[in-house]
Every structure is written in structure tokens, then in C-alpha cells.
Residue, then its C-alpha position, 0 to 999 in steps of 0.5 A: x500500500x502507498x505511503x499514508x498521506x498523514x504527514x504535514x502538506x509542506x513535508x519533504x518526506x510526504x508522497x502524495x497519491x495518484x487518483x487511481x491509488x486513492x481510489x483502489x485503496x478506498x475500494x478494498x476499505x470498503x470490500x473488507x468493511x461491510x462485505x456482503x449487506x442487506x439492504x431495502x429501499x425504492x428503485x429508480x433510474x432503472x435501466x436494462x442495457x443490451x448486455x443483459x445488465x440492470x442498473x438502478x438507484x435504491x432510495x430512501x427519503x435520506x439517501x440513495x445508492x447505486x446498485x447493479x444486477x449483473x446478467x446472470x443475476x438478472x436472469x435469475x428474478x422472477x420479477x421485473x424491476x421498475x421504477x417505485x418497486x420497494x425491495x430488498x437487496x442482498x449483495x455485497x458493496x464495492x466501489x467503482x473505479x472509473x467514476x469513483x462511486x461506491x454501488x452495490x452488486x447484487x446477488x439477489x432481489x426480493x420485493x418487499x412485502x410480496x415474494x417474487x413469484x406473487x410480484x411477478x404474477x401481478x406485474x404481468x397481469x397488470x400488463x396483459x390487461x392494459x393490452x385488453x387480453x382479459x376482455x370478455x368481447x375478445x372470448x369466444x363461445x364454446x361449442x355448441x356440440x363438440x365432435x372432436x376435444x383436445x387435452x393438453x396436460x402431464x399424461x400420467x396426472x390425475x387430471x387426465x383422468x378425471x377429464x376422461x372419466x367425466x367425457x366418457x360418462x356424459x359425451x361418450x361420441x365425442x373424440x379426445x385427442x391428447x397431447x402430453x406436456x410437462x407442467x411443472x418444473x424447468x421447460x414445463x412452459x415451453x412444452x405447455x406452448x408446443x403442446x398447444x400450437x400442435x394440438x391446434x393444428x390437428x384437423x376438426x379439433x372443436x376445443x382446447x382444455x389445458x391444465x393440471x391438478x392442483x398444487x404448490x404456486x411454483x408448481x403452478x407457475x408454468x401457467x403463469x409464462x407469458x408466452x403461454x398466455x399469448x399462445x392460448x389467445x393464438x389458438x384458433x379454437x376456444x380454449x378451457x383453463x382448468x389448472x389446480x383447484x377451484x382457489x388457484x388462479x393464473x394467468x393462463x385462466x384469465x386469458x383463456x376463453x373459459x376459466x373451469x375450477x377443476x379439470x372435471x368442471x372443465x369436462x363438464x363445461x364441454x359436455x354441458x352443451x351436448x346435455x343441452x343440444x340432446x334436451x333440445x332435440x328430445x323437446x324438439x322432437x315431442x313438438x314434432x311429434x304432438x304437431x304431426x298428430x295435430x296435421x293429421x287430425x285436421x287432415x281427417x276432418x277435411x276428408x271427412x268434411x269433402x266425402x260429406x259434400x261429395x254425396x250431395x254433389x248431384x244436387x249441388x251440380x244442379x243447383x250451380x247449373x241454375x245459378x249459372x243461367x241466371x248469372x248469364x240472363x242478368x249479364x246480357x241485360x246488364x250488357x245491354x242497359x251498358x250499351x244503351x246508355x252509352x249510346x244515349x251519351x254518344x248522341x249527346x256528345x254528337x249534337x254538342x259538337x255540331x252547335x260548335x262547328x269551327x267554322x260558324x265559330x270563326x265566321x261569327x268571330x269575324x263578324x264581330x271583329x269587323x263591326x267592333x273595327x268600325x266602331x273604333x275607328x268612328x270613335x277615334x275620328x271623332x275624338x280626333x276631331x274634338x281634340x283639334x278644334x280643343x287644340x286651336x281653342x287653346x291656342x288662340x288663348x295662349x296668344x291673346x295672353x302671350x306678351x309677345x303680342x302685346x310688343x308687336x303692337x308697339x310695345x317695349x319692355x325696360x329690363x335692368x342691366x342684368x336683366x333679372x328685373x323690369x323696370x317700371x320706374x324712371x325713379x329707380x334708375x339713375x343717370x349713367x346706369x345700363x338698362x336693356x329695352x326689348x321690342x317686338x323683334x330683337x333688343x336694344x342696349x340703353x344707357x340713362x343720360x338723365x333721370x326724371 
């Protein structure tokens, strides 16, 4: 180890320390000291980088540090770390070198208050949700009369038999096809979703019932993969949940179509709708039954009714016979009283047009045109007339008024130099003023030498 630094900063004897000494020397301090801890708080700012690492920052209201989950140990969570997750780290504490930050290294993650695999379920549940695979309007209806049930569940289980036990007693025609698959422990998943996807494919394959029987949550928990829950909506034909017991619940029940308690609920969902197409059928088939009686009943009294009428026929032929005649003598008056009204109406319509024959019509129009064209135009001369002798009258009026009559008889009139007034006075002009005095032909300009 680098010589201390405790000696006075203005010693000779003093050797001072490179940052990577200081730094590698605080480093096996702090790994020596605490070693491996464990430690709660929140996280936030996690990261998961392309190389599989997870970073974050564990918090309290005081304090935080950084922490890291290496890829192995990441692989190892059965949850998902996320930002406000409150858990509790076991790891050991150590410092890093290049920014000079002390973190912890984790070996293991718990939530806190939940275990993993409990945290786990509810962080995909909440997500396969928010992505609307829970909707009851993506479901599908069961069959209604399933020829052909698929199975896919551990071959030497329980469930397998209680399936078949109930199949066999209640739907006895329908056919199973079975698909073995591991459903518990490493790459139970896996085998679940392959299970699945080939039992799908298998032709006329009506509905899919996939589960176990009940036991521990790690036992359960293949059911619980995601992948698997994706497959199940992927399916193309419904598909019947039925894993552990009627209290167990996991992902695969709330994705798939129908979610049974047991797998004998599961068999009897199946054949509840065969029990109910077979009553349907035994209903119908009384229906038609007591409506086929109730035809043929009311066939015998119509060929009752018809022999009855069939013995009297002779007579009802006679009858009709009579009746026919009088139907044909009433037809030929009606034809006739026909014919003659519309004679009658046709002899009317003929006089009618005769009174307006065109040519009276027009020969009488001109008629009157040419007497009413004489009397306008005698009215017209007349008023013409009257309009001229009304005309000189006025005439002969205007020029006895007119005071261009009165200068030619040797008048004058004596108008002011603007000629805007008439002068009547030889007092209201003065000599030297300019005034204008107009004859019966032309006008002369004046000028007053003297006044009066």
C-alpha cells in the first residue's frame, strides 16, 4: 500500500497519491468493511442495457445508492424491476473505479412485502390487461356440440383422468385427442406452448382444455409464462383453463376463453352443451311429434268434411247449373242497359259538337271583329276631331295672353342691366346706369343720360 498521506502538506518526506491509488485503496476499505449487506429501499433510474445488465438507484427519503444486477443475476428474478418497486437487496458493496462511486452488486432481489413469484404474477397481469387480453368481447363461445376435444396436460396426472372419466360418462361420441406436456418444473412452459400450437393444428379439433391438478404456486407457475398466455389467445379454437383447484388462479385462466375450477368442471363445461343440444332435440322432437298428430287430425276432418259434400254433389251440380243461367240472363241485360246508355251519351256528345262547328265559330268571330273595327275607328275620328278644334281653342288663348303680342303692337319692355328685373320706374334708375329695352323683334342696349 502507498505511503499514508498523514504527514504535514509542506513535508519533504510526504508522497502524495495518484487518483487511481486513492481510489483502489478506498475500494478494498470498503470490500473488507461491510462485505456482503442487506439492504431495502425504492428503485429508480432503472435501466436494462443490451448486455443483459440492470442498473438502478435504491432510495430512501435520506439517501440513495447505486446498485447493479449483473446478467446472470438478472436472469435469475422472477420479477421485473421498475421504477417505485420497494425491495430488498442482498449483495455485497464495492466501489467503482472509473467514476469513483461506491454501488452495490447484487446477488439477489426480493420485493418487499410480496415474494417474487406473487410480484411477478401481478406485474404481468397488470400488463396483459392494459393490452385488453382479459376482455370478455375478445372470448369466444364454446361449442355448441363438440365432435372432436383436445387435452393438453402431464399424461400420467390425475387430471387426465378425471377429464376422461367425466367425457366418457356424459359425451361418450365425442373424440379426445391428447397431447402430453410437462407442467411443472424447468421447460414445463415451453412444452405447455408446443403442446398447444400442435394440438391446434390437428384437423376438426372443436376445443382446447389445458391444465393440471392442483398444487404448490411454483408448481403452478408454468401457467403463469407469458408466452403461454399469448399462445392460448393464438389458438384458433376456444380454449378451457382448468389448472389446480377451484382457489388457484393464473394467468393462463384469465386469458383463456373459459376459466373451469377443476379439470372435471372443465369436462363438464364441454359436455354441458351436448346435455343441452340432446334436451333440445328430445323437446324438439315431442313438438314434432304432438304437431304431426295435430296435421293429421285436421287432415281427417277435411276428408271427412269433402266425402260429406261429395254425396250431395248431384244436387249441388244442379243447383250451380241454375245459378249459372241466371248469372248469364242478368249479364246480357246488364250488357245491354251498358250499351244503351252509352249510346244515349254518344248522341249527346254528337249534337254538342255540331252547335260548335269551327267554322260558324270563326265566321261569327269575324263578324264581330269587323263591326267592333268600325266602331273604333268612328270613335277615334271623332275624338280626333274634338281634340283639334280643343287644340286651336287653346291656342288662340295662349296668344291673346302671350306678351309677345302685346310688343308687336308697339310695345317695349325696360329690363335692368342684368336683366333679372323690369323696370317700371324712371325713379329707380339713375343717370349713367345700363338698362336693356326689348321690342317686338330683337333688343336694344340703353344707357340713362338723365333721370326724371
Amino acid at each position: 500500500m502507498p505511503q499514508s498521506p498523514g504527514l504535514p502538506f509542506d513535508d519533504d518526506r510526504a508522497v502524495p497519491l495518484s487518483v487511481s491509488e486513492l481510489t483502489a485503496d478506498l475500494k478494498q476499505v470498503v470490500e473488507q468493511t461491510f462485505g456482503r449487506v442487506l439492504v431495502e429501499g425504492e428503485i429508480s433510474n432503472c435501466k436494462q442495457w443490451s448486455s443483459g445488465h440492470i442498473y438502478f438507484t435504491l432510495k430512501d427519503d435520506r439517501a440513495q445508492i447505486r446498485a447493479v444486477a449483473f446478467r446472470m443475476t438478472a436472469r435469475m428474478l422472477r420479477f421485473k424491476l421498475e421504477d417505485g418497486l420497494r425491495v430488498v437487496i442482498r449483495g455485497r458493496v464495492s466501489l467503482y473505479e472509473v467514476k469513483g462511486e461506491y454501488q452495490v452488486i447484487c446477488d439477489a432481489v426480493e420485493p418487499q412485502g410480496l415474494g417474487a413469484l406473487q410480484a411477478a404474477f401481478e406485474q404481468l397481469k397488470r400488463r396483459l390487461q392494459a393490452e385488453g387480453l382479459f376482455d370478455a368481447a375478445r372470448k369466444r363461445p364454446l361449442p355448441t356440440l363438440p365432435r372432436r376435444i383436445g387435452v393438453v396436460t402431464s399424461i400420467d396426472g390425475a387430471a387426465l383422468r378425471d377429464i376422461l372419466r367425466v367425457l366418457t360418462v356424459r359425451h361418450p361420441r365425442a373424440r379426445v385427442v391428447v397431447r402430453a406436456a410437462r407442467v411443472q418444473g424447468e421447460g414445463a412452459a415451453d412444452d405447455l406452448i408446443r403442446a398447444l400450437r400442435a394440438i391446434g393444428r390437428v384437423p376438426e379439433v372443436d376445443v382446447v382444455l389445458i391444465g393440471r391438478g392442483g398444487g404448490s404456486a411454483e408448481d403452478l407457475w408454468a401457467f403463469n409464462d407469458e408466452r403461454l398466455a399469448r399462445a392460448i389467445v393464438q389458438c384458433p379454437v376456444p380454449v378451457i383453463s382448468c389448472v389446480g383447484h377451484e382457489v388457484d388462479f393464473t394467468i393462463a385462466d384469465f386469458v383463456a376463453d373459459v376459466r373451469a375450477a377443476t379439470p372435471s368442471n372443465a369436462a363438464e363445461l364441454v359436455v354441458e352443451r351436448a346435455d343441452h343440444v340432446s334436451a333440445r332435440i328430445e323437446r324438439a322432437e315431442r313438438r314434432l311429434q304432438a304437431c304431426l298428430e295435430l296435421r293429421l287430425d285436421r287432415r281427417r276432418q277435411q276428408t271427412e268434411r269433402l266425402r260429406m259434400r261429395l254425396e250431395h254433389w248431384p244436387t249441388v251440380l244442379v243447383m250451380r247449373e241454375r245459378d249459372c243461367r241466371h248469372l248469364i240472363l242478368g249479364l246480357r241485360h246488364a250488357m245491354a242497359d251498358r250499351l244503351a246508355r252509352v249510346g244515349q251519351r254518344f248522341d249527346s256528345f254528337r249534337r254538342r259538337l255540331e252547335r260548335r262547328d269551327a267554322r260558324q265559330v270563326i265566321a261569327g268571330l269575324r263578324t264581330r271583329t269587323v263591326e267592333a273595327d268600325g266602331r273604333l275607328r268612328e270613335r277615334a275620328r271623332h275624338r280626333r276631331h274634338r281634340a283639334a278644334a280643343r287644340a286651336g281653342e287653346l291656342s288662340a288663348r295662349l296668344d291673346a295672353l302671350s306678351p309677345l303680342a302685346v310688343l308687336g303692337r308697339g310695345y317695349a319692355v325696360c329690363w335692368n342691366d342684368s336683366h333679372t328685373a323690369i323696370i317700371r320706374s324712371a325713379a329707380s334708375v339713375h343717370p349713367g346706369d345700363r338698362v336693356r329695352v326689348t321690342l317686338s323683334e330683337g333688343e336694344l342696349p340703353c344707357r340713362v343720360e338723365q333721370g326724371s
